[in-house]
C-alpha positions as CSV (number, residue, x, y, z in Angstrom):
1,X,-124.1,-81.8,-38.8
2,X,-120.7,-82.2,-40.0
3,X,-117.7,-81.0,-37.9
4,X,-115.8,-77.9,-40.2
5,X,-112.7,-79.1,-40.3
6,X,-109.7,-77.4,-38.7
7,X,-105.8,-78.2,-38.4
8,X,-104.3,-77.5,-35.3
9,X,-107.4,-75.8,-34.3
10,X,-107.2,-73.3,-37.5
11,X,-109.4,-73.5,-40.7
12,X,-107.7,-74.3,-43.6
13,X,-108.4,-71.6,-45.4
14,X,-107.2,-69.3,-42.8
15,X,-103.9,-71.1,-43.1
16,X,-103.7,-70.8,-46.4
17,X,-104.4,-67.1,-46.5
18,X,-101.5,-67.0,-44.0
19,X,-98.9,-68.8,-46.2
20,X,-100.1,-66.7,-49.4
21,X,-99.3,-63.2,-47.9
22,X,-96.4,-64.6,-46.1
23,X,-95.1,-65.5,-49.8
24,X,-96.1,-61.8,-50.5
25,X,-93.9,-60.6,-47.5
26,X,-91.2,-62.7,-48.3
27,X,-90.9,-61.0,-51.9
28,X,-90.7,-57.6,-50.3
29,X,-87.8,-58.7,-48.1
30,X,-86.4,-59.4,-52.0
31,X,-86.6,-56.0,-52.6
32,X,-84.9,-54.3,-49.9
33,X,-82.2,-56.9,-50.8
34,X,-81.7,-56.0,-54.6
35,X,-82.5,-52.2,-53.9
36,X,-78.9,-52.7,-51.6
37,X,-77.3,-54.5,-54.3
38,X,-78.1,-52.3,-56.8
39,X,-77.5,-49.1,-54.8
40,X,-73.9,-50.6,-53.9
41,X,-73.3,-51.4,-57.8
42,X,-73.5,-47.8,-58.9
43,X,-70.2,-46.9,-57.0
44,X,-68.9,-48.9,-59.7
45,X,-71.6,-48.3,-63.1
46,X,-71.8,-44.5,-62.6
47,X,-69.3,-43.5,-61.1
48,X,-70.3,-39.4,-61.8
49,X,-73.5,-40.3,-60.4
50,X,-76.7,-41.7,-61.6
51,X,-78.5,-38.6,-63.3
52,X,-82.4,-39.0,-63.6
53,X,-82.2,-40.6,-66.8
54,X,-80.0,-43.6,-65.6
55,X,-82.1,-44.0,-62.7
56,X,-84.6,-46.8,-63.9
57,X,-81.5,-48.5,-65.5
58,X,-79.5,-48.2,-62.4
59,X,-82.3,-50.0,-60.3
60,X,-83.8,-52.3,-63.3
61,X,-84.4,-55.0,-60.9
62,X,-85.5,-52.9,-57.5
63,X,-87.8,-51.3,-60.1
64,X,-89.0,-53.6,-61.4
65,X,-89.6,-55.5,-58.4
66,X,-91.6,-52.5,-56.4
67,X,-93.6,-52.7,-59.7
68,X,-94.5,-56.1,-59.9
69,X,-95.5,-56.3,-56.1
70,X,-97.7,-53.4,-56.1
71,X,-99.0,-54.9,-59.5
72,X,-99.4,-58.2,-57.6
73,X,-101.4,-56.5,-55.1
74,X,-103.6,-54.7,-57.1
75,X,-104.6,-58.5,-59.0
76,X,-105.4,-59.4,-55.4
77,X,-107.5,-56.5,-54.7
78,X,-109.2,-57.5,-57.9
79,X,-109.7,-61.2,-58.1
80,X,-109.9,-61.7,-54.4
81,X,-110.7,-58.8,-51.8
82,X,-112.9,-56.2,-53.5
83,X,-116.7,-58.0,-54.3
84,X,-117.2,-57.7,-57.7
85,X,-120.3,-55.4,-57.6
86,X,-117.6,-52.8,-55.7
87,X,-115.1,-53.3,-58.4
88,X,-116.2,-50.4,-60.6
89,X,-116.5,-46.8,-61.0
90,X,-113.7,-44.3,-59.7
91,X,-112.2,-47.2,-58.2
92,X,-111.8,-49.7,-61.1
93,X,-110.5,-46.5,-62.7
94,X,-108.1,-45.9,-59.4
95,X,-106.7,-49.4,-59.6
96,X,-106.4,-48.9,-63.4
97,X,-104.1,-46.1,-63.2
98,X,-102.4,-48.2,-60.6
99,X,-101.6,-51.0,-62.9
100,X,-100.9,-48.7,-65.8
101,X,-98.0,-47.4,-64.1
102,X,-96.8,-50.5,-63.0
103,X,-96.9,-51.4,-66.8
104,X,-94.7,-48.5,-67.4
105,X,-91.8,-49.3,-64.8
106,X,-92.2,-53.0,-66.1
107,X,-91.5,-52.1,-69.6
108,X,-89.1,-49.8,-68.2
109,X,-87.0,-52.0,-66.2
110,X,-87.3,-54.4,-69.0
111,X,-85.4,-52.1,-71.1
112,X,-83.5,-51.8,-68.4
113,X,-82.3,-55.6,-68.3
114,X,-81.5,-55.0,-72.1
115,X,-79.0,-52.4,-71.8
116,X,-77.4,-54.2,-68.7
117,X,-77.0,-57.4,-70.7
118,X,-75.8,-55.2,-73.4
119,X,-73.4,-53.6,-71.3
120,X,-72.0,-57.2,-69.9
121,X,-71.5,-57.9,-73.6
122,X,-69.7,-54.8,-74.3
123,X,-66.6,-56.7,-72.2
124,X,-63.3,-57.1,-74.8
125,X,-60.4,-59.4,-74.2
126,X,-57.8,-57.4,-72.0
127,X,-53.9,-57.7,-73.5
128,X,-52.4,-55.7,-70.8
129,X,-50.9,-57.7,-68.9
130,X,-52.4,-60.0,-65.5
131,X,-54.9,-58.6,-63.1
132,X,-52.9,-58.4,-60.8
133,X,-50.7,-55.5,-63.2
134,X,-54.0,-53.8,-63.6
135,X,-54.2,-52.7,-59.8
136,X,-54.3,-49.1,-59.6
137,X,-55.1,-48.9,-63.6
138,X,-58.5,-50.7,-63.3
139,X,-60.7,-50.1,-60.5
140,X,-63.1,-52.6,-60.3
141,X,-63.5,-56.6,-60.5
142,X,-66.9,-57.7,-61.9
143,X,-67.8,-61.3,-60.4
144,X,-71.5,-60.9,-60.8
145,X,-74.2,-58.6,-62.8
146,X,-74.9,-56.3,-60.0
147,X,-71.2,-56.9,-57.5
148,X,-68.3,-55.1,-58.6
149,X,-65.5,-55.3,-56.0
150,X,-62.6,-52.6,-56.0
151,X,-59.8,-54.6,-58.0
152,X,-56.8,-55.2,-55.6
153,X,-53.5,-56.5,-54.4
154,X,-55.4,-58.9,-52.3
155,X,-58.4,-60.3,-54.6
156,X,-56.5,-59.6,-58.4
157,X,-55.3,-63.8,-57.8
158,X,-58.8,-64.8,-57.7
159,X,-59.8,-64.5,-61.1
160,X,-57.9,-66.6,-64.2
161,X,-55.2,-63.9,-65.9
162,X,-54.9,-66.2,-68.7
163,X,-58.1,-65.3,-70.3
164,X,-58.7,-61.7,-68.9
165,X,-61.7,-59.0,-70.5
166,X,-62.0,-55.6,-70.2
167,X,-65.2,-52.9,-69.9
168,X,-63.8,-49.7,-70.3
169,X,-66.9,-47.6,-69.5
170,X,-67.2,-49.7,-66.6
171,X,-63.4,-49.9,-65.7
172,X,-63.8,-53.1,-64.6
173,X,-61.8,-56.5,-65.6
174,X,-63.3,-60.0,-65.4
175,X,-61.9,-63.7,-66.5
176,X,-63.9,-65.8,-69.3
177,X,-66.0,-68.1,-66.8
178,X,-67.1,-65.2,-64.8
179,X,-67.9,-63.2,-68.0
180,X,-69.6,-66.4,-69.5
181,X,-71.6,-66.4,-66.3
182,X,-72.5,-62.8,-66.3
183,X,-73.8,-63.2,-69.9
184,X,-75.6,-66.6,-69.1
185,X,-77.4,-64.3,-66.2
186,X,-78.1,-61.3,-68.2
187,X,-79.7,-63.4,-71.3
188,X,-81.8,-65.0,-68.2
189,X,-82.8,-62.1,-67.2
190,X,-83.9,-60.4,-70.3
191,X,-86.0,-63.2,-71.3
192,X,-87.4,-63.8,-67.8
193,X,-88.9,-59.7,-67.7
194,X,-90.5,-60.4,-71.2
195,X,-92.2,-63.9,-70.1
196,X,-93.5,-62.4,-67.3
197,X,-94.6,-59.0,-69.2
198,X,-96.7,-61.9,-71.7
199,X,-98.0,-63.7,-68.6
200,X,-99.7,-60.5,-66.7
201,X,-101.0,-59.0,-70.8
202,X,-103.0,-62.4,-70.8
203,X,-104.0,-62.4,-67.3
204,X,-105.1,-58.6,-67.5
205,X,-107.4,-59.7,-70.8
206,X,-108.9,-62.4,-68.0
207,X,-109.8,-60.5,-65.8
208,X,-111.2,-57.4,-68.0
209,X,-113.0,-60.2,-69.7
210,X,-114.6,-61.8,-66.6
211,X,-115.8,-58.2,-65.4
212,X,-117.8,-57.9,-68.5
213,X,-118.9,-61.2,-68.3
214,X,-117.2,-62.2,-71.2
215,X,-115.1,-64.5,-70.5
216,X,-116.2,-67.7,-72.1
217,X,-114.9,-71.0,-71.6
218,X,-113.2,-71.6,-74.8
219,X,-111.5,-68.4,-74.2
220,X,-110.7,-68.9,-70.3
221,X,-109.0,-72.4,-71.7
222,X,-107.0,-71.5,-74.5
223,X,-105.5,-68.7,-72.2
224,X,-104.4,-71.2,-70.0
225,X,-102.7,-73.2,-72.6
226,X,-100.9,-70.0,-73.4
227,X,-99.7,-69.0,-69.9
228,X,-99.0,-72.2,-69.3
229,X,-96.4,-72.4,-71.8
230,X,-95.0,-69.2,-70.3
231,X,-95.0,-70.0,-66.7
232,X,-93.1,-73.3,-67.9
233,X,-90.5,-70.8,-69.6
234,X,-90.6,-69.0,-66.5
235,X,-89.8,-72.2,-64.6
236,X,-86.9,-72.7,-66.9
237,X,-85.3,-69.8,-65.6
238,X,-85.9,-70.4,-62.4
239,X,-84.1,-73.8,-62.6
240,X,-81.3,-72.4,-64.5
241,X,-80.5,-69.7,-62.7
242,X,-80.4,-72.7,-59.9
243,X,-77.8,-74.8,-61.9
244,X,-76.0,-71.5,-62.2
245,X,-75.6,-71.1,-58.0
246,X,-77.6,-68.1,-58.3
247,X,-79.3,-68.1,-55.5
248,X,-81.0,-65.3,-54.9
249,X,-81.7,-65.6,-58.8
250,X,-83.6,-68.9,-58.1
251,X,-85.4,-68.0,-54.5
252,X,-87.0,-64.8,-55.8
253,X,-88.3,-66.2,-59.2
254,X,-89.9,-69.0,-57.4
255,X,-91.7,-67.1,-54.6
256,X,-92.8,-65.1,-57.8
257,X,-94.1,-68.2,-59.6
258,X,-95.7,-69.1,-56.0
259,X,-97.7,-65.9,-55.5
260,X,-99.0,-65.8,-59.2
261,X,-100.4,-69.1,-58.7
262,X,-102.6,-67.8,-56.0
263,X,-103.8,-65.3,-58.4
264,X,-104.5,-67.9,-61.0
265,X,-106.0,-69.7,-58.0
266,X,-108.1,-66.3,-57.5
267,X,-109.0,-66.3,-61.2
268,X,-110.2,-69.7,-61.4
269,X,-112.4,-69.5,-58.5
270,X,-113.9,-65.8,-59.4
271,X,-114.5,-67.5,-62.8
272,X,-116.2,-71.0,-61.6
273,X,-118.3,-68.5,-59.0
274,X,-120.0,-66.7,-62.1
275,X,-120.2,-69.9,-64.0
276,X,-122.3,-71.6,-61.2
277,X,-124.0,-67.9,-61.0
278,X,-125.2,-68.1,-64.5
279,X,-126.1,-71.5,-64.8
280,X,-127.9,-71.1,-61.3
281,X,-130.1,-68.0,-62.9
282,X,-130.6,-70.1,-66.4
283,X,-132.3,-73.1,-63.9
284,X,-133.9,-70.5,-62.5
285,X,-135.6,-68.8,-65.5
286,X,-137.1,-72.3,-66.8
């Protein structure tokens, strides 16, 4: 009998179970992190307050990141945890009405990434005067999408008075490269939500497909081709938010890209399992 092999005394599956829900932790810790950035940001965005109906746009990103994890999970639960002969009834329904109001806050959020890259783009030169003149007038610098620092004595050199724009809603001033790299973001952003809103359409036919036994392999294939053209875009983004110096940007797109390969992973295996099942009861019948 053949030894089951183990590394550093661990199966290998048991280490990579460990690495997947550590990527899973990991993207939590990324939403505590924008829910703060955000939350600090609407000092600046509403300065009356956020009212319920600017709530979603005020936390686009925290929203739609809760969304997307507890989306995430439910996809584990379904193509990985819960035997498939479990996975109907008032639970399939359960984790149905789970996902179907993860869609909403997805779309949501989406819409909420539009009207913050419409906002960034609502910016119009500033002929006033330098930054530095606007203290007291302007209140706030915008260096990023989601940081707006109070404009003052001490920071109004930092940014390029030659070439100065102003938001009025926002009350905030910004030079051309930080604007340029606000909008560069924003665009990134927009069509990051919308790849990814694609990507989890198709994978939700798979796996509605596989549960009926439906999905074939001509189906199962071309799918791929499709996401695989989207989690390229995807990857696109992730690299140019990189280029940009955007870290956090970069870090959190690619432990997103990471944890929806192991539910591809989980996909491919579920479907290769029924495969061999069916072929398995075919031998069986002749």
């Amino acid at each position: 009998m053949t030894a089951e092999r183990r590394i550093l005394g661990v199966k290998p599956e048991t280490l990579f179970q460990a690495f997947k829900y550590t990527i899973y932790t990991l993207i939590f810790f990324n939403l505590v992190y924008f829910m703060r950035e955000e939350y600090i940001a609407t000092a600046t965005r509403f300065p009356d307050g956020v009212g319920l109906g600017h709530l979603i746009d005020a936390f686009s990103q925290s929203t739609d990141s809760f969304a997307w994890l507890v989306l995430l999970l439910t996809f584990e639960l379904e193509t990985y945890i819960i035997p498939d002969e479990k996975l109907k009834g008032p639970l399939k329904w359960v984790l149905n009405g789970i996902a179907g109001v993860c869609y909403l806050l997805i779309t949501q959020a989406l819409l909420g990434y539009v009207n913050h890259m419409e906002e960034i783009f609502n910016f119009v030169p500033y002929a006033n005067g330098t930054a530095c003149a606007a203290v007291g007038t302007v209140q706030a610098l915008a260096v990023d999408l989601y940081e707006f620092a109070d404009l003052t004595a001490q920071n109004c050199s930092t940014i390029d008075s030659s070439a100065l724009f102003y938001h009025e809603g926002l009350n905030a001033i910004t030079d051309q490269s930080y604007l340029l790299y606000m909008e560069e973001l924003a665009v990134t952003d927009v069509i990051n939500a919308s790849t990814w809103l694609l990507i989890v359409l198709v994978l939700w036919i798979d796996i509605f497909l596989q549960l009926r036994g439906e999905l074939t392999e001509k189906l199962y294939k071309w799918n791929g081709i499709v996401k695989a053209f989207l989690y390229l875009t995807l990857i696109v983004c992730c690299s140019y938010w990189a280029w940009l110096g955007d870290f956090m940007g970069f870090w959190d797109a690619f432990l997103w890209i990471l944890a929806f390969f192991f539910i591809e992973l989980n996909l491919f295996k579920w479907h290769e399992a029924e495969i061999e099942h069916a072929e398995h009861a075919t031998e069986t019948q002749s």
